[in-house]
MMTF fields as JSON, N, C-alpha, C and O atoms, coordinates in Angstrom:
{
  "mmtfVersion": "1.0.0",
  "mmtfProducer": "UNKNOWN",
  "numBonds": 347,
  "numAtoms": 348,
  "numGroups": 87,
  "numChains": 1,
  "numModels": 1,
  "chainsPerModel": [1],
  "groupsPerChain": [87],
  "chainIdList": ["A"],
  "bondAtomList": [4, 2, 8, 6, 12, 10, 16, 14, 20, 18, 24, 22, 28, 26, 32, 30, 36, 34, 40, 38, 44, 42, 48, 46, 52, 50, 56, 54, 60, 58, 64, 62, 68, 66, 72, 70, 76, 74, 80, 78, 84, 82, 88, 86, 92, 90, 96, 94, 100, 98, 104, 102, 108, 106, 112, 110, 116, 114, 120, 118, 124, 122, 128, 126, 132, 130, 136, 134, 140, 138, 144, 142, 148, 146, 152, 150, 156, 154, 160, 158, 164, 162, 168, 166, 172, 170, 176, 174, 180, 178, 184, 182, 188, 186, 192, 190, 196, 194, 200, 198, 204, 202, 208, 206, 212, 210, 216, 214, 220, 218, 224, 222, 228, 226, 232, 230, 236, 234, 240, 238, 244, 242, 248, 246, 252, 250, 256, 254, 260, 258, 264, 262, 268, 266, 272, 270, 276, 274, 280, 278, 284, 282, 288, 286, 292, 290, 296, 294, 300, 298, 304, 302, 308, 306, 312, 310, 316, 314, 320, 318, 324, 322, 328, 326, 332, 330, 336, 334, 340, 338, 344, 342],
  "bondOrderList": [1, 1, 1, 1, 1, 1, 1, 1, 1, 1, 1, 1, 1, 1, 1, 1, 1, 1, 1, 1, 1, 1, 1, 1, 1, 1, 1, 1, 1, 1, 1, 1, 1, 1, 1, 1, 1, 1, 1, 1, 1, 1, 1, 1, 1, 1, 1, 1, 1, 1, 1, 1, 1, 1, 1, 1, 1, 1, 1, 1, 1, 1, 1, 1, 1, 1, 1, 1, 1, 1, 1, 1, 1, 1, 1, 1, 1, 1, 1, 1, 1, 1, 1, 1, 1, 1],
  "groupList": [{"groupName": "UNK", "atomNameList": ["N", "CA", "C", "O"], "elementList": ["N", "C", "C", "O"], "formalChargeList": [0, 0, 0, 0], "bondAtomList": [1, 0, 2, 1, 3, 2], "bondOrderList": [1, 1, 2], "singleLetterCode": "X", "chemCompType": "L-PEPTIDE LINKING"}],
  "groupTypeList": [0, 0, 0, 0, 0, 0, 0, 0, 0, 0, 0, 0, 0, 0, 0, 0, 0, 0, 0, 0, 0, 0, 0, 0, 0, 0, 0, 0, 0, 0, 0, 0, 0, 0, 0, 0, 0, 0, 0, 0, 0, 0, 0, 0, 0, 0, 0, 0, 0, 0, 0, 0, 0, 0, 0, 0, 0, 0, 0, 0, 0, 0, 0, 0, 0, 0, 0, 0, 0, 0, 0, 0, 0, 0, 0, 0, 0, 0, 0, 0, 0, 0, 0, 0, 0, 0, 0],
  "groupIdList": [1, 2, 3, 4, 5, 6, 7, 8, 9, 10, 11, 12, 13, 14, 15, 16, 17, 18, 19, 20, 21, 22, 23, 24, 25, 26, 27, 28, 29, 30, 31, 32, 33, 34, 35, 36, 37, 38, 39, 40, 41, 42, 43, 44, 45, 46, 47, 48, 49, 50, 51, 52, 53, 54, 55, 56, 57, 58, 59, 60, 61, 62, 63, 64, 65, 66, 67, 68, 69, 70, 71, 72, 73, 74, 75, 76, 77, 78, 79, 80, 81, 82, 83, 84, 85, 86, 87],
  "secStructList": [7, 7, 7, 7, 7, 7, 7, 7, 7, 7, 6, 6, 7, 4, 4, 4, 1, 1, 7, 7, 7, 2, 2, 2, 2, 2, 2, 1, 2, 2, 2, 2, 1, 7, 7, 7, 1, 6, 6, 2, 2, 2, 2, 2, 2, 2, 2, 2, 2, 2, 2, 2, 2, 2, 2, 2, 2, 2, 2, 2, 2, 2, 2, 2, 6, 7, 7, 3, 3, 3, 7, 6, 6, 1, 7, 3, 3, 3, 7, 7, 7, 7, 7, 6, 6, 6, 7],
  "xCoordList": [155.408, 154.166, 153.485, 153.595, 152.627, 152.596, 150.802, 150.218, 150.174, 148.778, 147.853, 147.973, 146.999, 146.519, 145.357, 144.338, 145.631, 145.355, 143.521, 143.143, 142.393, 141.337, 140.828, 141.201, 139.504, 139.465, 138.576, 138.442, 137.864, 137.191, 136.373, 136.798, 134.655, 133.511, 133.209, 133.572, 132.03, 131.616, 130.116, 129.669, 128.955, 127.621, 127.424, 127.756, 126.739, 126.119, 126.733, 126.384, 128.057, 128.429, 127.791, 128.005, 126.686, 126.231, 126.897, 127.825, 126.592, 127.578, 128.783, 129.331, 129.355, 129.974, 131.733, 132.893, 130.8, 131.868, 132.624, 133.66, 131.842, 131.82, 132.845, 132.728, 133.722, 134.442, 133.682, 132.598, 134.341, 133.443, 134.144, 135.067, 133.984, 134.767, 134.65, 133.489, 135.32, 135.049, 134.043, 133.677, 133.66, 132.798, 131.184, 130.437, 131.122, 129.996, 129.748, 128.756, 131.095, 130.541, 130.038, 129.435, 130.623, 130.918, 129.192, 128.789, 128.063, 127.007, 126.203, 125.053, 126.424, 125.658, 126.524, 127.098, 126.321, 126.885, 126.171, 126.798, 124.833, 124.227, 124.183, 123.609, 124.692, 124.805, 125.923, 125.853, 127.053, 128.171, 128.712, 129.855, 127.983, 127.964, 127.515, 126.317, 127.558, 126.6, 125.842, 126.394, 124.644, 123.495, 123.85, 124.552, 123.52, 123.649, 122.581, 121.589, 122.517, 121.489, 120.604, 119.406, 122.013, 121.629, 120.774, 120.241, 120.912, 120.564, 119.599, 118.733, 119.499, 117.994, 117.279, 116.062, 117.481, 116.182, 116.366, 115.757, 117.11, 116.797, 115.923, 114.962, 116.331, 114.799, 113.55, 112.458, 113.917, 112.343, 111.708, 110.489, 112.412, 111.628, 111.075, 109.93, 111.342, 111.707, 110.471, 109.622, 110.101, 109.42, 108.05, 106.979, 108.154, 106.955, 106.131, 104.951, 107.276, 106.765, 106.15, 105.074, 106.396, 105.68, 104.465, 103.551, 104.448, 102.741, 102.178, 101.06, 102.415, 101.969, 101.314, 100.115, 102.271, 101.618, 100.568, 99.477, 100.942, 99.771, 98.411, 97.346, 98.625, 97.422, 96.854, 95.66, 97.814, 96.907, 95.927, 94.713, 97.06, 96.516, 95.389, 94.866, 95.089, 93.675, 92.722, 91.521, 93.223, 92.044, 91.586, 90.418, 92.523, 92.142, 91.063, 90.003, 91.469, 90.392, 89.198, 88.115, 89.335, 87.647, 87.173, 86.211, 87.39, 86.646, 86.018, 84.855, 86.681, 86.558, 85.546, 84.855, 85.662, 84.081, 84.548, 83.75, 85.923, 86.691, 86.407, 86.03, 86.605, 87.098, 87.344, 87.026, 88.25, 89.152, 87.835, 87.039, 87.885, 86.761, 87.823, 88.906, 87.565, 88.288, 87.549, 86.53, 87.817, 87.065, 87.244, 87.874, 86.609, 86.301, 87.64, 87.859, 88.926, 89.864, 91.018, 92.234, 90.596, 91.392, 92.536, 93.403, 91.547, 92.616, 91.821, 90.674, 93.061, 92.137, 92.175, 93.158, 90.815, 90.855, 89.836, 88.879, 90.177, 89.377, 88.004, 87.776, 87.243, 85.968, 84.97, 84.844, 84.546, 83.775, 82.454, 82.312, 81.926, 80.894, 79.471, 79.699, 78.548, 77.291, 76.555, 76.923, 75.126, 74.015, 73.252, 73.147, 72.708, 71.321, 70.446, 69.68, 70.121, 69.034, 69.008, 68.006, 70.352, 70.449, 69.649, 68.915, 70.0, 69.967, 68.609, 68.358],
  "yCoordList": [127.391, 126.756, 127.521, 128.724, 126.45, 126.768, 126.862, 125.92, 127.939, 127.753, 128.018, 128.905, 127.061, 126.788, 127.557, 127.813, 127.935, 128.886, 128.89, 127.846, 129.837, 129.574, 129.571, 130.359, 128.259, 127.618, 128.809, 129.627, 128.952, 129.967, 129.053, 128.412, 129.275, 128.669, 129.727, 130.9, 128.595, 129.355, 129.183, 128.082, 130.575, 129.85, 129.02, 129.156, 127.828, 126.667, 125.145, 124.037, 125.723, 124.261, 123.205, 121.993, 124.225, 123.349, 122.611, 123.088, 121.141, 120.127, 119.575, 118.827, 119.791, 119.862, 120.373, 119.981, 121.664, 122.323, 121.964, 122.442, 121.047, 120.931, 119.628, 118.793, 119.615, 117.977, 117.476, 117.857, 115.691, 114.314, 113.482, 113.651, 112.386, 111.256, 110.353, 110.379, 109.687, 109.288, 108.074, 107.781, 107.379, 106.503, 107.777, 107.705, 108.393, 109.48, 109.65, 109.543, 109.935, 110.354, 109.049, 109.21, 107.975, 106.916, 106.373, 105.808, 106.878, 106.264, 107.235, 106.843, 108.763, 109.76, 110.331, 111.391, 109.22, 109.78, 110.882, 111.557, 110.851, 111.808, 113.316, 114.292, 113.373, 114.885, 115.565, 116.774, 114.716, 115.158, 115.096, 115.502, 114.643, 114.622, 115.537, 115.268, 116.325, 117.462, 116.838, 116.089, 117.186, 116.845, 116.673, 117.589, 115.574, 115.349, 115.559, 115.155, 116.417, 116.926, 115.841, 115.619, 115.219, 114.479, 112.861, 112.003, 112.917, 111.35, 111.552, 110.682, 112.505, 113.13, 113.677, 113.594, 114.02, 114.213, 112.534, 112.403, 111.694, 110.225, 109.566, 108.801, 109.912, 109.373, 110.101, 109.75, 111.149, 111.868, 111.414, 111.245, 111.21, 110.52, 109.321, 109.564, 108.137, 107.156, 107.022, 106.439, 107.594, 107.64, 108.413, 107.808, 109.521, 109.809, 108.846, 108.672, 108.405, 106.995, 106.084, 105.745, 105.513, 104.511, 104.943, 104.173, 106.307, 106.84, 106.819, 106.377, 107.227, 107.31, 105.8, 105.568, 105.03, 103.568, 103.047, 102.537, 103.204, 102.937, 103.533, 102.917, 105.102, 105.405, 105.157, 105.374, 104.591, 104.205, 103.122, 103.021, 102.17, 100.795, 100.667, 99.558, 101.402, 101.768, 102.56, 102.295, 103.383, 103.738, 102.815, 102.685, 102.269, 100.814, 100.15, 100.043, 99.493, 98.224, 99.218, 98.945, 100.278, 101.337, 101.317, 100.551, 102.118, 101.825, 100.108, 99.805, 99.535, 98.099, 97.311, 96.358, 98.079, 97.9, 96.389, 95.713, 96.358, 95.196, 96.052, 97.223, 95.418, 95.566, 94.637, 93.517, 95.021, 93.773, 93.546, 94.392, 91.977, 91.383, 90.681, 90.321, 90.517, 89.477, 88.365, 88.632, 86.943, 85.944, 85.741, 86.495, 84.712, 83.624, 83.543, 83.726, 83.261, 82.462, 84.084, 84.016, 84.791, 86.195, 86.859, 87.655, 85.672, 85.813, 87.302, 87.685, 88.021, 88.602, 88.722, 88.703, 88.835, 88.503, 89.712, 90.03, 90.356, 91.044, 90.531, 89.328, 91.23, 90.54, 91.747, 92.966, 91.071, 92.016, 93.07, 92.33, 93.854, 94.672, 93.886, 93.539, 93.685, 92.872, 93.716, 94.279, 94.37, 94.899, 93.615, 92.599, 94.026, 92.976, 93.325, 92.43, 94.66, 94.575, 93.923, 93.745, 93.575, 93.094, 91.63, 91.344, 90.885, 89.463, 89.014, 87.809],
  "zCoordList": [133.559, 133.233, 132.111, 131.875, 131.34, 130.123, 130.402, 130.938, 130.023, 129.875, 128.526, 127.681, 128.607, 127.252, 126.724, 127.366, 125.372, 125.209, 125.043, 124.51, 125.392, 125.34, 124.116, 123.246, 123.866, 122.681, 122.498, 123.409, 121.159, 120.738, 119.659, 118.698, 120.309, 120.15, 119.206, 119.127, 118.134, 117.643, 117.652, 117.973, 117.196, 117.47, 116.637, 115.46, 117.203, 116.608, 116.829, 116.421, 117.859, 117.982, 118.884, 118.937, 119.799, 120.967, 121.647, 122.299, 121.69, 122.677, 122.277, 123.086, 121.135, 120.597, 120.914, 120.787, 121.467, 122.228, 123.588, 124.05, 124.044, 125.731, 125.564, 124.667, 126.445, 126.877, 127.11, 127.551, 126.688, 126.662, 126.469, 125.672, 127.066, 126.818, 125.585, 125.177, 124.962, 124.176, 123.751, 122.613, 125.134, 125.41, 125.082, 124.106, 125.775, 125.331, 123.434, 122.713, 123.194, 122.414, 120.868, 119.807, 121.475, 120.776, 120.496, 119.479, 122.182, 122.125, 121.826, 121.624, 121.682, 121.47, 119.985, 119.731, 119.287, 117.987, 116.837, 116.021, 117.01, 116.223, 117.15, 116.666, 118.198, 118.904, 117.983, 117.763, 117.393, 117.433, 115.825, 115.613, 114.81, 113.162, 112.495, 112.589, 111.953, 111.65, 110.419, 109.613, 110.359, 109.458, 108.11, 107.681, 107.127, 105.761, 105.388, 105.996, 104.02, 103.566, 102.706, 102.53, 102.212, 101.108, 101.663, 100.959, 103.011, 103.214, 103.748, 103.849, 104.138, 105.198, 103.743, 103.907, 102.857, 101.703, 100.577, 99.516, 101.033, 100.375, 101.723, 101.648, 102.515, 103.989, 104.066, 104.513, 103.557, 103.658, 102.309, 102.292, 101.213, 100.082, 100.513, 100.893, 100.635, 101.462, 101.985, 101.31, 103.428, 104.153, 103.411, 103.38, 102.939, 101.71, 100.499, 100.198, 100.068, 99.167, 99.992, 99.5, 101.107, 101.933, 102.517, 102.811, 102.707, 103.146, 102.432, 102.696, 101.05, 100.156, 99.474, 99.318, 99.187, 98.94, 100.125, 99.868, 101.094, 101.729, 101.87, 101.826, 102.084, 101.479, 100.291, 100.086, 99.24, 97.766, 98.019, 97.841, 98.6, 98.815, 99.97, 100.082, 100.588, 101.771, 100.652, 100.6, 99.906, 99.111, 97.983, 97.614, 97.545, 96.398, 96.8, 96.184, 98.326, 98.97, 99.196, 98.678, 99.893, 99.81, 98.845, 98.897, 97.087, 96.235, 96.261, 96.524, 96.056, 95.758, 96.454, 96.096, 97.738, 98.46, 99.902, 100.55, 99.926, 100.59, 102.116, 102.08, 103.277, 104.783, 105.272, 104.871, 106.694, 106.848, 107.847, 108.254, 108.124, 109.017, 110.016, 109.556, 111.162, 112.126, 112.494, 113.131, 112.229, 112.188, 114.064, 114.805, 114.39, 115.668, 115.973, 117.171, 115.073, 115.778, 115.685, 115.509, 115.776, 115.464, 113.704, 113.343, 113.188, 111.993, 111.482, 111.712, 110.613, 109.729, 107.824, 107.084, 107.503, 105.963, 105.55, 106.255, 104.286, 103.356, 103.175, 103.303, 102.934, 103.105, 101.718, 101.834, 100.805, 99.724, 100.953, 101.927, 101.087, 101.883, 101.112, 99.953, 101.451, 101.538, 101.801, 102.831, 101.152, 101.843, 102.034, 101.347, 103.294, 103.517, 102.929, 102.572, 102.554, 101.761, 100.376, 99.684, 100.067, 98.654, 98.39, 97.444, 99.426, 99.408, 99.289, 99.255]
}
């Protein structure tokens, strides 16, 4: 009898290291890929540009003097700001 020889871990493999079936690992696929640098800094751009436009576009309608109003029937629409004292 033949015994097999012990695997030799290294740090950082985490779960990686451990047996799993292949159904496991088929549904826990990001445990087991190691990190792309390059797609995780095109998502973090990504996700930066979209905060970013939105905060432009929330500060646009503030200068502009717009808020959203919710009418009677729950719609909602931009609405110019009104002093009463103006009128």
């Amino acid at each position: 009898m033949s015994k097999k020889p012990e695997e030799k871990y290294t740090p950082g493999d985490g779960i990686r290291s451990l047996r799993s079936s292949p159904m496991f690992r088929a549904i826990n696929y990001e445990l087991y890929v190691k990190p792309n640098n390059v797609v995780m800094a095109i998502g973090l751009i990504g996700m930066a540009g979209c905060v970013g436009y939105i905060a432009y576009m929330r500060s646009k309608y503030k200068d502009m003097g717009y808020y959203t109003a919710v009418g009677p029937d729950g719609t909602e629409t931009f609405q110019k700001k009104v002093s009463k004292w103006e009128m």
